[in-house]
N, C-alpha and C positions, 0 to 999 in steps of 0.2 A: 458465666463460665467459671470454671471452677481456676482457682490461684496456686493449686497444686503442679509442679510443673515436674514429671518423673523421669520426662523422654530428655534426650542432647541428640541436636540435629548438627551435625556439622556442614558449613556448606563453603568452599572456594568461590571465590571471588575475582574478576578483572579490577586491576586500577581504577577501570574507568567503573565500571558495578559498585562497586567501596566507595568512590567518588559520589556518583549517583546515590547510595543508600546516606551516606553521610549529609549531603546536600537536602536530603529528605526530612532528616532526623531533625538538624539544627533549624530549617524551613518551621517545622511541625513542634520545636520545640520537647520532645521527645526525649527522657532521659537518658535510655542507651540504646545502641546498634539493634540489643537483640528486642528490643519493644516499638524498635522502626519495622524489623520484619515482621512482630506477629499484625502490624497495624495494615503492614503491606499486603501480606498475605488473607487477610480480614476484607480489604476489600480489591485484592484480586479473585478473593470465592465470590464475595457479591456480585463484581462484576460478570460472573460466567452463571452467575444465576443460581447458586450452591447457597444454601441455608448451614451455615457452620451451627447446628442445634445438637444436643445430647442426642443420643440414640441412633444418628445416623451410621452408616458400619464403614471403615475402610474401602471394605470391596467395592463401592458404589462411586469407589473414586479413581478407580486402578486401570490400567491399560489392558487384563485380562478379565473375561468374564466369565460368569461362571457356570460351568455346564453342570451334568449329569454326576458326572467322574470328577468334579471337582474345579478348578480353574482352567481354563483353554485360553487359548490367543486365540484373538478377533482377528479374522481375515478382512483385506482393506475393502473389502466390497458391504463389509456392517455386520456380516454376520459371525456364528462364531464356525471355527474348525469341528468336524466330527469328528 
């Protein structure tokens, strides 16, 4: 993976989340908060069965898919909206 880092993710946290993520950190020996999450997040994609590899696209992660015309929302039955 590349070491260039261009994006800032800002994200709110509970007590108890910050609690949890800290717990994580110092457990894993981990030097900061933000390299407990990308570790988190590394293998929360594993777990769902996501290949975090170059070339894969945003949209193949997102809650809209993409039609004809562009993005549409999935209706809850799988498919998408026409």
């Amino acid at each position: 993976m590349n070491d260039l880092r261009a994006e800032r993710l800002q994200v709110m946290l509970s007590p108890e989340e910050l609690a949890a993520l800290d717990d994580f950190r110092f457990k894993h020996r981990m030097p900061t908060r933000a390299a407990s999450v990308r570790e988190l997040l590394k293998l929360g994609l594993a777990t769902a069965g996501v290949d975090a590899v170059p070339g894969v696209k945003s949209s193949d992660f997102g809650v809209f898919r993409r039609g004809r015309d562009g993005h549409t929302q999935a209706d809850p039955e799988g498919g998408a909206e026409e």
